[in-house]
C-alpha positions in Angstrom: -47.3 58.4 37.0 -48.9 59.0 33.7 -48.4 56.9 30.5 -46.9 59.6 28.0 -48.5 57.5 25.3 -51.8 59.4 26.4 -50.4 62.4 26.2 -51.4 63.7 22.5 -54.6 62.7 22.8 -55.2 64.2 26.1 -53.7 67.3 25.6 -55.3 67.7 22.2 -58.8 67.1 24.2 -58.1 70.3 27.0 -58.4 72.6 24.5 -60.8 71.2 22.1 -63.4 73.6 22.8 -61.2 76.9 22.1 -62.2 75.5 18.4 -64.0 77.6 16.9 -63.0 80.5 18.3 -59.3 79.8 17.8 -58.4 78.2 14.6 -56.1 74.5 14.3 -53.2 76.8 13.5 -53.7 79.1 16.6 -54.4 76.4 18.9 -51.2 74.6 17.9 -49.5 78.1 18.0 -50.5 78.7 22.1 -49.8 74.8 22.6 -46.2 75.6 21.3 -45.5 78.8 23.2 -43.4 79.7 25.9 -44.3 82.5 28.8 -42.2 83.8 31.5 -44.1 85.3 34.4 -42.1 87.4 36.9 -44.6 87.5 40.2 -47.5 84.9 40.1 -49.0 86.3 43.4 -52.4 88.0 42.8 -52.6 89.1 39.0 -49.8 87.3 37.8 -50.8 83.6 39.5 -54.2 83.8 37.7 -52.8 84.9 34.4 -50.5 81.8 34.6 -53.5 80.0 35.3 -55.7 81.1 32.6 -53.1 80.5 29.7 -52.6 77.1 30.9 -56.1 76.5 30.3 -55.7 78.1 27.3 -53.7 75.9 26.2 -50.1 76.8 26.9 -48.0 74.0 28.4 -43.8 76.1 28.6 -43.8 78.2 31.4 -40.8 79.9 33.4 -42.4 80.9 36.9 -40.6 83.1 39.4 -41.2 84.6 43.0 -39.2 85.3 46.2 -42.6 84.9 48.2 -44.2 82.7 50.6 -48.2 82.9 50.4 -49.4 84.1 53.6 -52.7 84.5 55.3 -53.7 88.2 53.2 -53.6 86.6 50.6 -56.4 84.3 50.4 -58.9 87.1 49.3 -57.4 86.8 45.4 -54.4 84.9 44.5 -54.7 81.6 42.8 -53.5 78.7 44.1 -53.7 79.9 47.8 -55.3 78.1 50.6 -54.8 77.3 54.5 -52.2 74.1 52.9 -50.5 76.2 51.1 -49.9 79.4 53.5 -45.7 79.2 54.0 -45.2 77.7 50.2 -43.3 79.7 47.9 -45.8 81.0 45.4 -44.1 80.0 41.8 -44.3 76.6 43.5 -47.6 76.4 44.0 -48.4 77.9 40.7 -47.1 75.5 39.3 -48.1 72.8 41.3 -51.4 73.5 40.1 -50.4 73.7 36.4 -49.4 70.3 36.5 -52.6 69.4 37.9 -54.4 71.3 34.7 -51.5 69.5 32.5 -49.3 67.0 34.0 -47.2 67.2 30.3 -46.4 71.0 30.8 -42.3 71.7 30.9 -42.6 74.2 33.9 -38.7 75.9 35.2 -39.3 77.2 38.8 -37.7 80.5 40.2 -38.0 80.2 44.4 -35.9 83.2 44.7 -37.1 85.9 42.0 -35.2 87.2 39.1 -31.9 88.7 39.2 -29.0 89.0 37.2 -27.7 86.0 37.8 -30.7 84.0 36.5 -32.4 86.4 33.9 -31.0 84.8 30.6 -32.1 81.8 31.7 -35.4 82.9 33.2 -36.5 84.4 29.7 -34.2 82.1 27.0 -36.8 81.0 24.8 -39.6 82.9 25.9 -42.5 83.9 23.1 -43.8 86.3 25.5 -42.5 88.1 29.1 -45.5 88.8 31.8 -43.4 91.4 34.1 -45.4 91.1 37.5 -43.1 92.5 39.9 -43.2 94.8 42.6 -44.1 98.2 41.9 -42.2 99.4 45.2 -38.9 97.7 43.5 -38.9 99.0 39.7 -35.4 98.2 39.6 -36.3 94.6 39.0 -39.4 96.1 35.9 -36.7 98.1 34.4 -33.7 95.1 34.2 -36.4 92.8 32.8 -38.3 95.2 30.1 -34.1 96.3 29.4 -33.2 92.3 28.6 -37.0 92.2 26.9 -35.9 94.7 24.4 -32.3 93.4 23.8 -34.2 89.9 22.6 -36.5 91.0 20.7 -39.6 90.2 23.4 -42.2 91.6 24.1 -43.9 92.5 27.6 -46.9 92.4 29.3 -48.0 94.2 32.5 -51.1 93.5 34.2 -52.5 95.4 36.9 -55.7 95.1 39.0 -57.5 98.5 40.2 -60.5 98.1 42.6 -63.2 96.1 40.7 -61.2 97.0 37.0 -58.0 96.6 35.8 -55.2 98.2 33.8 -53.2 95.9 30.8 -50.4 96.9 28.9 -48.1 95.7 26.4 -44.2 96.9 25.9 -43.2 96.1 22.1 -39.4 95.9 21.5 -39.4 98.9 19.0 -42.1 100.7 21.1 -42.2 103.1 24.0 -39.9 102.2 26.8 -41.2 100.5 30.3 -38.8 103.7 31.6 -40.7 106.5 29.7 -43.8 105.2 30.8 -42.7 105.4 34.7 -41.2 108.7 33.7 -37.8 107.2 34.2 -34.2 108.0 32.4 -33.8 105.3 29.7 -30.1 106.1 30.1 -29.9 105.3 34.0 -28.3 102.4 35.4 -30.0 100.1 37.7 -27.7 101.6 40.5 -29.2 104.9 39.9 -32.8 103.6 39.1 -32.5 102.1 42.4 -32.2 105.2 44.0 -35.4 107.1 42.1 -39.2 106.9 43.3 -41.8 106.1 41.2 -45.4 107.2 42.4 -48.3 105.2 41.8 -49.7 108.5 39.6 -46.9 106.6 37.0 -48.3 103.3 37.4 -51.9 103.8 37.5 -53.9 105.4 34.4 -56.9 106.2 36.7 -58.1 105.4 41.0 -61.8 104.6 41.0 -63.6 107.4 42.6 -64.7 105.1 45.1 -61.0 104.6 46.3 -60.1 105.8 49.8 -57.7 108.2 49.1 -56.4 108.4 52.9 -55.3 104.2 51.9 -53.9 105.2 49.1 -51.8 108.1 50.3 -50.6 105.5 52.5 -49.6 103.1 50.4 -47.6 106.2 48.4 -45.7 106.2 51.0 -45.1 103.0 51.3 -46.7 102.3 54.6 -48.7 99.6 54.1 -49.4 97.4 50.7 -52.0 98.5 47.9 -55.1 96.9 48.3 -56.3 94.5 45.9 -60.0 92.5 45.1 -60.8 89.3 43.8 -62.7 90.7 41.0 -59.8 93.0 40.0 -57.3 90.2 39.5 -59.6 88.5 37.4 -60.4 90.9 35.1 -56.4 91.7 35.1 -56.4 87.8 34.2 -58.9 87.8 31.6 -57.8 90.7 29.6 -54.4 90.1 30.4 -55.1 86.4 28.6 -56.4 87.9 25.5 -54.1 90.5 25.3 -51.4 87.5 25.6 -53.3 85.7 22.5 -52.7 88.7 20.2 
């Protein structure tokens, strides 16, 4: 429904007031990359967000998950319409509604091996967003990340804060960080735990540590604020600039 011949100009006016702060040369730079974003649920929906506003118009979105009613206190793009919609569908549903011009490859079911060269061909950067109860699915993608030459970024909301960090090809492994065997295979990975003391740099002293000891165990889900996924967003953006 819209007239392509509008699309320079239009495009060229959504990010017209990054200038200044970003030069011609980096905002043609963003326009031109690619991002591939394994989980757009909480942090990963409003990081997908934020770099389309940014400017970034390539995206490969993928998640096996419907939104549901929990998750209305902090994931973007979830209302009462879109409760039983798979998530990377509604991402990108509203992407297209931030830019209608953005080339936007949909993942309904996750990634796996049977779609993850085609889930990250072409990718500038990979945001790995997955479960932390399923590190399998980190390791396989930060393994293929390396083999390309990619790098990674992991985002993670803690209470009112946040925790960001970046995987360079050459640099330490996404396994040594979780204190796994870079040797392992999947099959064996599958069978290790990883404890949230791996994941998590710091808990807030005003965590509740009986929740928490809970979710450990994986009895119930970790909780998550608003205001922590958007700081995990708005770092995570920058972060994705550099």
């Amino acid at each position: 429904t819209f007239d392509t011949l509008l699309e320079p100009q239009s495009c060229t006016q959504a990010v017209e007031r990054n200038r200044g702060f970003l030069s011609d040369e980096e905002i043609d730079k963003v326009r031109n990359s690619s991002v591939a974003i394994a989980g757009v649920g909480g942090d990963g929906g409003r990081l997908a967000i934020e770099l389309a506003r940014m400017g970034v118009s390539d995206f490969s979105l993928a998640d096996p998950e419907d939104f549901d009613y929990e998750n209305l206190n902090r994931q973007e793009s979830s209302d009462y319409e879109t409760v039983g919609t798979n998530k990377a569908v509604a991402v990108a549903q509203t992407i297209l509604k931030i830019n209608p011009f953005a080339k936007i490859r949909v993942y309904p079911s996750g990634v796996d091996e049977s779609n993850i060269d085609s889930f990250m061909a072409g990718a500038n950067l990979i945001v790995d967003e997955t479960e932390m109860t399923i590190p399998t699915i980190g390791v396989m993608i930060n393994r293929k990340a390396r083999e390309n030459g990619q790098p990674v970024l992991m985002v993670l909301n803690v209470g009112f804060g946040c925790q960001v960090t970046s995987f360079k090809p050459d640099g330490i492994s996404f396994e040594r960080r979780l204190g796994l065997p870079d040797g392992a295979s999947l099959e064996e990975i599958d069978k290790m735990e990883v404890g949230l003391d791996k994941w998590l740099a710091y808990l807030p002293s005003y965590v509740d540590m009986d929740v928490y000891k809970q979710v450990d165990n994986g009895e119930i889900s970790a909780p998550s604020m608003v205001q922590g996924v958007d700081a995990a967003a708005s770092i995570g953006a920058t972060e994705a600039l550099k």
